[in-house]
DOZAVO-360886 format. One record per residue (C-alpha): residue in three letters; x, y, z. Coordinates in nm, 3 decimals, padded with zeros to 5 digits. Layout:
! residues N
> ALA, X, Y, Z
...
This chain:
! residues 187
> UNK, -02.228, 00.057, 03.052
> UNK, -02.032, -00.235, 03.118
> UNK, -01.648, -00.289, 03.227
> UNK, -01.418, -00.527, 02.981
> UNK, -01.075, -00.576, 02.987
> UNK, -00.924, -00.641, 02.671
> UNK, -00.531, -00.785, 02.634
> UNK, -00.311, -00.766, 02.320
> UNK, -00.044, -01.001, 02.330
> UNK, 00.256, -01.050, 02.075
> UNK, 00.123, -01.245, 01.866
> UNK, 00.008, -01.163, 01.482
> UNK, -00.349, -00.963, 01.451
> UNK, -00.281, -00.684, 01.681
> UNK, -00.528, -00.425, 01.444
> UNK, -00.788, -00.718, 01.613
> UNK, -00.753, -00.614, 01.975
> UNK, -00.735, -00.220, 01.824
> UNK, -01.067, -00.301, 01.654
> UNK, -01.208, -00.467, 01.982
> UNK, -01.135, -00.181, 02.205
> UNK, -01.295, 00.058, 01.933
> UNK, -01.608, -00.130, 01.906
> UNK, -01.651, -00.162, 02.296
> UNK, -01.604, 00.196, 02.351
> UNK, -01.857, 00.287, 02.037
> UNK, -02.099, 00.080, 02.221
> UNK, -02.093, 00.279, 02.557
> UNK, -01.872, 00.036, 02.767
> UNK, -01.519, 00.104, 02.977
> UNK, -01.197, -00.081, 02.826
> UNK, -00.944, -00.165, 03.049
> UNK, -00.670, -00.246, 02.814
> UNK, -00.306, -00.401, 02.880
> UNK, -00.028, -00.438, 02.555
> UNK, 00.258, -00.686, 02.593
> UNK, 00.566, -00.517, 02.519
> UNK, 00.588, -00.852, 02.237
> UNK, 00.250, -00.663, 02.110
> UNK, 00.404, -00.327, 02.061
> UNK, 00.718, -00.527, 01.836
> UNK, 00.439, -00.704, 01.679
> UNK, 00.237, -00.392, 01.614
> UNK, 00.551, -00.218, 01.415
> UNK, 00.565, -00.507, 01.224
> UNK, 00.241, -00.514, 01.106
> UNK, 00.092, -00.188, 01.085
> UNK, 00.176, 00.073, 00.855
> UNK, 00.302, 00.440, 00.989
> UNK, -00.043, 00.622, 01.053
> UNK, -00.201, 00.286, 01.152
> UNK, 00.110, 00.248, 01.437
> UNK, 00.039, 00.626, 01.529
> UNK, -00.290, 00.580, 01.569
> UNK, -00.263, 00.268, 01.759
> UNK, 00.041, 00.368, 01.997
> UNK, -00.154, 00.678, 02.107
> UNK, -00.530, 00.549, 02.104
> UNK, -00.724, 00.745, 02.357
> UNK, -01.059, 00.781, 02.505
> UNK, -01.201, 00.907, 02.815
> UNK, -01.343, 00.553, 02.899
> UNK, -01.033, 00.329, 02.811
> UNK, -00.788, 00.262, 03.073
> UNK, -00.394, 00.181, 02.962
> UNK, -00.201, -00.027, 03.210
> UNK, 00.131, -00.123, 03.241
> UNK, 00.227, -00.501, 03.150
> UNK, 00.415, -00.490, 03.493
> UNK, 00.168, -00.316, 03.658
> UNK, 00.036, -00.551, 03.958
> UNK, -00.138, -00.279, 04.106
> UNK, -00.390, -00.220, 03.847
> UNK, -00.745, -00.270, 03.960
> UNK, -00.760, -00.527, 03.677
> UNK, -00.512, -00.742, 03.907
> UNK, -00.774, -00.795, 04.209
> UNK, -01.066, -01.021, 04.194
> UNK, -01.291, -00.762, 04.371
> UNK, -01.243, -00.512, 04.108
> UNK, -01.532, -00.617, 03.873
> UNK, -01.527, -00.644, 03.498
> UNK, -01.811, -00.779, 03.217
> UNK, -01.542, -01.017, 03.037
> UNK, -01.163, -01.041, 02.912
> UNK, -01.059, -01.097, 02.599
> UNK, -00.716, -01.154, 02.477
> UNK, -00.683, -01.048, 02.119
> UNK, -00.464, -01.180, 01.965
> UNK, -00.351, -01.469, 02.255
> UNK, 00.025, -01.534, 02.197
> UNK, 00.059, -01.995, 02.241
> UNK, 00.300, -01.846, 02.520
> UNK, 00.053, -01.628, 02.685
> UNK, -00.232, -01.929, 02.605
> UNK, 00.076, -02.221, 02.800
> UNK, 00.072, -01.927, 03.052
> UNK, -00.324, -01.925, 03.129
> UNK, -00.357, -02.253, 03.112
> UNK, -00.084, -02.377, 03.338
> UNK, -00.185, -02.102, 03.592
> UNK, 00.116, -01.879, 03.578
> UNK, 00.037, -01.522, 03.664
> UNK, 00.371, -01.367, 03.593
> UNK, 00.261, -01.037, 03.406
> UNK, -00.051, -00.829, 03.457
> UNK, -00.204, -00.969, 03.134
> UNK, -00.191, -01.305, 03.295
> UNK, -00.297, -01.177, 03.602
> UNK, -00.576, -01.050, 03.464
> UNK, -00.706, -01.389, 03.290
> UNK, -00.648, -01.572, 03.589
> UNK, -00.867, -01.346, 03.839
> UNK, -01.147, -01.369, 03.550
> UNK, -01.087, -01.761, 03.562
> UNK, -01.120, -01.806, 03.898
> UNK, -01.381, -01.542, 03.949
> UNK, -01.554, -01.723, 03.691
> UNK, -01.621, -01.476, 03.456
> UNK, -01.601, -01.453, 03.056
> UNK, -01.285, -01.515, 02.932
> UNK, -01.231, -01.506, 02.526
> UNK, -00.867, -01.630, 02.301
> UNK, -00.795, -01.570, 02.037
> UNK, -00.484, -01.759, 01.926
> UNK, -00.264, -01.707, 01.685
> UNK, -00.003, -01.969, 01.565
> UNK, 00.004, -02.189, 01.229
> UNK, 00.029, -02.481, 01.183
> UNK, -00.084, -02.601, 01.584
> UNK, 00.094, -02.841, 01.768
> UNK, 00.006, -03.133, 02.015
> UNK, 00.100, -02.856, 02.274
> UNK, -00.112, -02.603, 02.156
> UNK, -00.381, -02.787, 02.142
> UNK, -00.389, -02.959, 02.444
> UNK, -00.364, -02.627, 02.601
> UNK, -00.637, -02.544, 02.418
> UNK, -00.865, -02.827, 02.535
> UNK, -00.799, -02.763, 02.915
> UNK, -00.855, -02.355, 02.891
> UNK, -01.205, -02.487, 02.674
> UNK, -01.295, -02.708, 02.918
> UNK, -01.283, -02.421, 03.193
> UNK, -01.519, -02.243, 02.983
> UNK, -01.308, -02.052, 02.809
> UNK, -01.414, -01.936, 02.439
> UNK, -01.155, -02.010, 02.171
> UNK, -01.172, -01.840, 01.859
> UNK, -00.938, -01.865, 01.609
> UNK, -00.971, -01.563, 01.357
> UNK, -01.055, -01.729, 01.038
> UNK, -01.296, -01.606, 00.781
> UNK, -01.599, -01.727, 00.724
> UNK, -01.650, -01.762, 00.312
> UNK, -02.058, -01.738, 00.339
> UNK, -02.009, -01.378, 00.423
> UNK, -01.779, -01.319, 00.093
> UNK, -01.572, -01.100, 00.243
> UNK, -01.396, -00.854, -00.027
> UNK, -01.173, -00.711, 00.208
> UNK, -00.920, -00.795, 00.460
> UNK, -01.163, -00.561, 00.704
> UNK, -01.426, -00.746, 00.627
> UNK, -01.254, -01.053, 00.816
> UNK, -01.144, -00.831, 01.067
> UNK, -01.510, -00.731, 01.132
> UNK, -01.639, -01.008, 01.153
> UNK, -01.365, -01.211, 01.372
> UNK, -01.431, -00.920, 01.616
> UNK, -01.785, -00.896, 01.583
> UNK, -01.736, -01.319, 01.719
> UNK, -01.498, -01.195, 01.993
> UNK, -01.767, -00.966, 02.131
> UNK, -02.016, -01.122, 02.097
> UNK, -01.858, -01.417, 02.284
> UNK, -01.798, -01.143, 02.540
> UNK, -02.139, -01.077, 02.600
> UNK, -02.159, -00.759, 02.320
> UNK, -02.428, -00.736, 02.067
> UNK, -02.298, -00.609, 01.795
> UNK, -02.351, -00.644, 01.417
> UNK, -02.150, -00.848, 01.196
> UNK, -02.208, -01.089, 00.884
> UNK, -02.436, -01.377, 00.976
> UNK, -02.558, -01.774, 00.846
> UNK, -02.851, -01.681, 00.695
């Protein structure tokens, strides 16, 4: 049973992060998870009553909610030690953020202590069309070692549902994490 820390940001695919945390926790594994307060706005927007319920009041004995604010939050210290992050979905502001080394909210925090500890970090941005900016930030993160994964579809699996896509953009995420899990493959 591993520890992950998993980040929602405000940008668009919030049920993503939701499904990553689920899928960690059916696994076995501890979730340490912060939400922007952009992510709740975003979540209002794009989930449906029950969905925004469920979402807003997720609990399980092995997931841990902190505060965006909260600096003392184990997930703040480099000693405190965790499997992999993954930021899902990654805001360009919270991506600028990361990559420029600015740890001004615990979410930040957090990517920063697994950059410099040198441990898994995973993006997944979320911004159409990409600019200069964006991608430059991008290349720098990447060239840390950072995984980038935009969540796009992949047509060989013919998805027939938007949860298909989900499921399989997440099943990338973890796996990028270090998490076996099954999803659609190649093949």
């Amino acid at each position: 049973m591993a520890r992950f820390v998993i980040g929602i940001s405000g940008a668009s695919g919030v049920i993503l992060g939701y499904k990553c945390c689920r899928a960690l926790l059916a696994e076995g594994h501890n979730v340490h998870l912060v939400i922007s307060s952009d992510a709740h706005l975003t979540a209002k927007e794009e989930m449906d009553n029950e969905s925004l319920q469920k979402f807003t009041k997720f609990q399980h004995e092995r997931l841990i909610l902190h505060a965006p604010r909260d600096f003392t939050a184990p997930i703040a210290s480099g000693t405190f030690e965790v499997q992999a992050m993954g930021i899902v979905p990654c805001s360009m502001a919270t991506l600028a953020a990361i990559s420029c080394g600015l740890a001004d909210t615990l979410l930040r925090r957090a990517a920063d202590v697994t950059l410099k500890e040198g441990r898994k970090l995973v993006l997944v941005p979320r911004e159409l069309p990409l600019s200069a900016i964006h991608l430059e930030n991008m290349l720098k993160l990447a060239r840390l070692g950072v995984s980038i994964i935009p969540p796009q579809p992949a047509w060989y699996t013919h998805p027939k549902t938007i949860e298909d896509v989900e499921d399989f953009v997440v099943g990338r995420v973890l796996e990028q994490m270090g998490v076996k899990v099954n999803y659609p493959r190649w093949g």
